[in-house]
C-alpha positions as CSV (number, residue, x, y, z in Angstrom):
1,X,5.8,0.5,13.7
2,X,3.3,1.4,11.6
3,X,3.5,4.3,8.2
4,X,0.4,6.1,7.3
5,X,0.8,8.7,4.9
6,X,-0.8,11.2,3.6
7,X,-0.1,10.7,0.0
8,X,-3.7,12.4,-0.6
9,X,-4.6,16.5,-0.7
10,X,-6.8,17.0,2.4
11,X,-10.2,19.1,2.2
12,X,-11.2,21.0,5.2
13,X,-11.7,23.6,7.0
14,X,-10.3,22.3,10.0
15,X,-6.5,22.5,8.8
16,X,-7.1,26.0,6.9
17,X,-8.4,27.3,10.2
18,X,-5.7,26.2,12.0
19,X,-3.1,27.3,9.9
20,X,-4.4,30.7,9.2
21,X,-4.6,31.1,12.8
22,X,-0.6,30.9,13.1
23,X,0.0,32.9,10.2
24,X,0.7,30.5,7.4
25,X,0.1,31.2,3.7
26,X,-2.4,28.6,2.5
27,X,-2.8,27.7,-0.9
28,X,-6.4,26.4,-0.9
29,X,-8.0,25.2,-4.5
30,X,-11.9,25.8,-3.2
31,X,-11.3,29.4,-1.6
32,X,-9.2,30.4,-5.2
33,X,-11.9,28.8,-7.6
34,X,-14.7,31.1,-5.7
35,X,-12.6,34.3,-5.8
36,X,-12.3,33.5,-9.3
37,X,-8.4,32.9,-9.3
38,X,-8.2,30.1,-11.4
39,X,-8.7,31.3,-15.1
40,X,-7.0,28.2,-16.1
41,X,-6.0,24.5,-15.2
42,X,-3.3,22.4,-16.0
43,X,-3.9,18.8,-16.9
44,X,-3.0,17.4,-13.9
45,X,-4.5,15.5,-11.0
46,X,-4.9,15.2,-7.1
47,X,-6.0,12.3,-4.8
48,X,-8.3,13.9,-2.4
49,X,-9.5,13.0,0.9
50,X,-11.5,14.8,3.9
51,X,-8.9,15.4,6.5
52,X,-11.3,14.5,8.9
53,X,-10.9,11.1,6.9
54,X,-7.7,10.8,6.8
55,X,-7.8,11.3,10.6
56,X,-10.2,8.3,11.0
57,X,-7.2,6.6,8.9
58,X,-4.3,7.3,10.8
59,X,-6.4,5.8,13.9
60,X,-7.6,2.5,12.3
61,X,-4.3,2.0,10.9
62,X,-2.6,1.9,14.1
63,X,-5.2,0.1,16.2
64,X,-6.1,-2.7,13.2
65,X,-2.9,-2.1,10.5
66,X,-0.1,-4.5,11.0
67,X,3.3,-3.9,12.3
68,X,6.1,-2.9,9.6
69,X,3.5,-1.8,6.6
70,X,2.8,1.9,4.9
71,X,-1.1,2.2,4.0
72,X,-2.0,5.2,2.1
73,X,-5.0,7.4,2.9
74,X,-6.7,8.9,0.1
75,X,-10.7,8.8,-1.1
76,X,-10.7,9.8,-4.9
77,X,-8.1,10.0,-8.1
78,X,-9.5,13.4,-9.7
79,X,-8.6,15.2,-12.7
80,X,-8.1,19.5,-12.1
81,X,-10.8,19.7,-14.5
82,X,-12.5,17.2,-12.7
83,X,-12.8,19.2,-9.0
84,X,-13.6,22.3,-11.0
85,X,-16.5,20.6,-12.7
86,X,-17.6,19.6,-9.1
87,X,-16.8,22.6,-7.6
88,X,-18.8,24.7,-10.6
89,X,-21.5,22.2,-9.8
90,X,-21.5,22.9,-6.3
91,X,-21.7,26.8,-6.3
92,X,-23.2,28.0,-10.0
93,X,-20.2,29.4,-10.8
94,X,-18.6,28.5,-14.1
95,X,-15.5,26.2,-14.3
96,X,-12.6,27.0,-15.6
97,X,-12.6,26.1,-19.7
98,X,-8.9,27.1,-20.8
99,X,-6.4,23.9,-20.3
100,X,-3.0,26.1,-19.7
101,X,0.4,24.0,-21.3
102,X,2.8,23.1,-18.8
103,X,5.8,25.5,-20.4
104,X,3.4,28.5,-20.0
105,X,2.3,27.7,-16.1
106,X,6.0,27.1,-15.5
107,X,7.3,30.6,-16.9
108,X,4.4,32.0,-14.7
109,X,5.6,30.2,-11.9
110,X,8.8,31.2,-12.4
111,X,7.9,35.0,-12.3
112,X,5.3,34.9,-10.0
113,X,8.4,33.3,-7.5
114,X,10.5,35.6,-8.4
115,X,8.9,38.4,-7.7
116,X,7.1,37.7,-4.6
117,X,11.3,36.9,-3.6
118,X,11.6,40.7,-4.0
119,X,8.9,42.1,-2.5
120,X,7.9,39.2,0.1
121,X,4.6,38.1,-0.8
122,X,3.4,34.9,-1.4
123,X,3.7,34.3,-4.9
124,X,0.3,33.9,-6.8
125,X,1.4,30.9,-8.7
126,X,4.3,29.3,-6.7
127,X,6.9,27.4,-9.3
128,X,7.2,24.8,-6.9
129,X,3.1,24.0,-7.4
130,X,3.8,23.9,-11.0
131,X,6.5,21.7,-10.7
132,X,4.3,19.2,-8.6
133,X,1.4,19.5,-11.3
134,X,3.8,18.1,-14.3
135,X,2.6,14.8,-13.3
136,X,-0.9,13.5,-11.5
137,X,-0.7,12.6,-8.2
138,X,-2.9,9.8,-8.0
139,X,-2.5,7.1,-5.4
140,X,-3.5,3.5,-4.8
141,X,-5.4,2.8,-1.6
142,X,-6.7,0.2,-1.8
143,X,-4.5,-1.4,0.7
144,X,-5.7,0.8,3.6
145,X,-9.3,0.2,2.9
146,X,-8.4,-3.6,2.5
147,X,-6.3,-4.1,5.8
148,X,-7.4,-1.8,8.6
149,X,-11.2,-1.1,7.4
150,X,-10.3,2.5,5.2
151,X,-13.7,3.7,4.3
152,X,-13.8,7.9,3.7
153,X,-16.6,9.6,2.9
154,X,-17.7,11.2,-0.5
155,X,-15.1,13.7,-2.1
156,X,-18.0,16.0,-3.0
157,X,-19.6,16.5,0.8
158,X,-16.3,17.5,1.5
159,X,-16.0,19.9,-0.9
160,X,-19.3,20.9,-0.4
161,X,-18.6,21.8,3.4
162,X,-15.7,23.3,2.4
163,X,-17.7,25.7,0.1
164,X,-19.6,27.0,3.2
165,X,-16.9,27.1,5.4
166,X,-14.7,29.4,2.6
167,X,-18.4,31.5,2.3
168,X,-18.1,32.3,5.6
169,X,-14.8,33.8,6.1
């Protein structure tokens, strides 16, 4: 048996389709930095990958990974400020400049939960996101592109197609 995970956050269109499709609630960084609902960041950080990557991954891993070991799939270790900076450079639009301390997103989160609770909407900024964001998820993966051949493609043509896609809905 082989483990891949998906320690990274995936970018594509392909997944938000899907999910939208059966209803889901997607929390989905592009499509809220172009509507302009993220006045702030946090000083966190994400390992991001194209899913259609990480789907390469998963198949390499199995046909060339060997038996018993976990490979992580991920392409780039990214500040917040870091994908807004790309993202600002992407579409003209300006990045977010106010760095938000934790406490402050937490008690957001915290009401923002609460009250979606009430009146059953997803909450604009989820407590358990906040929670996650106390630390940077970044991820060695250098094992996966060592072992079964892990080569993803650039971070920013994925966000870049992810741009468009977000434009067109």
């Amino acid at each position: 048996m082989i483990l891949v995970t998906g320690a990274a956050h995936f970018i594509g269109n392909h997944v938000a389709r899907l999910l939208l499709e059966r209803g889901e609630v997607v929390r989905a960084l592009v499509r809220d930095f172009l509507t302009g609902r993220m006045p702030a960041f946090l000083d966190t950080g994400l390992n991001l990958v194209d899913v259609r990557d990480a789907a390469r991954g998963r198949l390499q891993a199995a046909e060339k990974g060997r038996l018993g070991e976990r490979y992580l799939l991920g392409a780039e270790n990214l500040t917040l400020k870091e994908i807004f900076d790309r993202l600002a450079a992407i579409t003209g639009r300006p990045a977010p400049a106010v760095g938000m301390p934790y406490a402050l997103a937490f008690a957001a989160g915290a009401v923002s939960t609460a009250w979606a609770a009430l009146t059953g909407a997803a909450p604009r900024v989820p407590l358990e996101g906040v929670r996650m964001a106390r630390r940077k998820m970044f991820v060695d993966t250098s094992k996966a592109r060592k072992e079964p051949g892990f080569e993803p493609g650039p971070v920013t043509a994925a966000l870049e197609r992810a741009v468009c896609w977000f434009r067109g809905q």
